[in-house]
N, C-alpha and C positions, 0 to 999 in steps of 0.2 A: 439341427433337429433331424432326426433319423426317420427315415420312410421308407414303406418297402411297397410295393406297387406290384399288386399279381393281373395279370391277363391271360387270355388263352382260353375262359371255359365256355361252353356253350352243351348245345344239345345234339348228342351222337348217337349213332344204333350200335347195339352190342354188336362186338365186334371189330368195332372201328377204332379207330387211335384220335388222342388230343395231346399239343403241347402246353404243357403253362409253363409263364414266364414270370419270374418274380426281382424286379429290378430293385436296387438299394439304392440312397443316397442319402449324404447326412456325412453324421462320425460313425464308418463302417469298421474303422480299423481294428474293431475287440469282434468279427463276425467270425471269430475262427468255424463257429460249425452257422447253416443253413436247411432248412429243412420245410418240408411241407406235411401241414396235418390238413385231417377233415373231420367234418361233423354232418352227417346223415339226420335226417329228423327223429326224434326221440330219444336221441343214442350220442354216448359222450364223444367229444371230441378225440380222435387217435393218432398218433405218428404213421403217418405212409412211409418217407424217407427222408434221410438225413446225410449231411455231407459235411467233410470239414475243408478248410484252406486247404489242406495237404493233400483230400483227395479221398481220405478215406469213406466209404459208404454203407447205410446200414438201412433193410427196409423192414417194413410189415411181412409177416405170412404171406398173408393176401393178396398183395401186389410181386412180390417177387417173382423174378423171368417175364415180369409182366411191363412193370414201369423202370423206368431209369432215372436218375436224379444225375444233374452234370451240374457244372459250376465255371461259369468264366469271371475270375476275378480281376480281368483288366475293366470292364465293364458292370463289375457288383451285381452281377445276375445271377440266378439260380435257376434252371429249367426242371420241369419232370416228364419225363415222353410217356405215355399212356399208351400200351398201348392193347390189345385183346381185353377191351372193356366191358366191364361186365353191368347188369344192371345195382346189385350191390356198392359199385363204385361211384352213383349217386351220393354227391353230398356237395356239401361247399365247401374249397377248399383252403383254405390257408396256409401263408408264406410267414416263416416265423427264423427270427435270429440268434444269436447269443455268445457270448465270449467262449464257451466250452461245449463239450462232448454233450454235456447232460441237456439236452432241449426239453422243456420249451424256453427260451431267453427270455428278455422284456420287450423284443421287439414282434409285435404281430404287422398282416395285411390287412386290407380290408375286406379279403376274399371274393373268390369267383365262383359263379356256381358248376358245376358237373352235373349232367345227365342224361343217363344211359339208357335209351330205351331196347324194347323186347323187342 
């Protein structure tokens, strides 16, 4: 059974930097791409960034030059460093899997939350 387990959110002042960490265990072997979305209140859930085995990376507008998404796959984890946070980057965020490029997969977290005060 496959689990994906995020940590890292908590309550920061703009400005400031968070890491989240999103560990896998299970049958990881089809996670060619990983990635983390959020969901803000009232507003749909979006792609922050994404990653594949190989390395490749792809983020939102929004967070770019800002966050970083890495990947250690001896460990099945996925990190995102946050960091010049802004109060917009309030949400909760979720750690999501999948066999290909095209995210979201079948595998969600259970999410952490993020927030960014003024």
């Amino acid at each position: 059974q496959v689990q994906l387990v995020e940590s890292g959110g908590g309550l920061v002042q703009a400005g400031g930097s968070l890491r989240l960490s999103c560990a896998a265990s299970g049958s990881t072997f089809n996670f060619n791409a990983m990635g983390w979305y959020r969901q803000a209140p009232g507003k749909q859930r979006e792609l922050v960034a994404r990653i594949t085995s190989s390395g490749m990376t792809n983020y939102a507008d929004s967070v770019k030059g800002r966050f970083t998404i890495s990947r250690d796959s001896a460990k099945n984890t996925v990190y995102v460093q946050m960091n010049s946070l802004k109060p917009e980057d309030t949400a909760v965020y979720y750690c999501n899997a999948g066999p290909s490029w095209d995210l979201p997969g079948g595998y969600w977290g259970q999410g952490t939350q993020v927030t960014v005060s003024s």
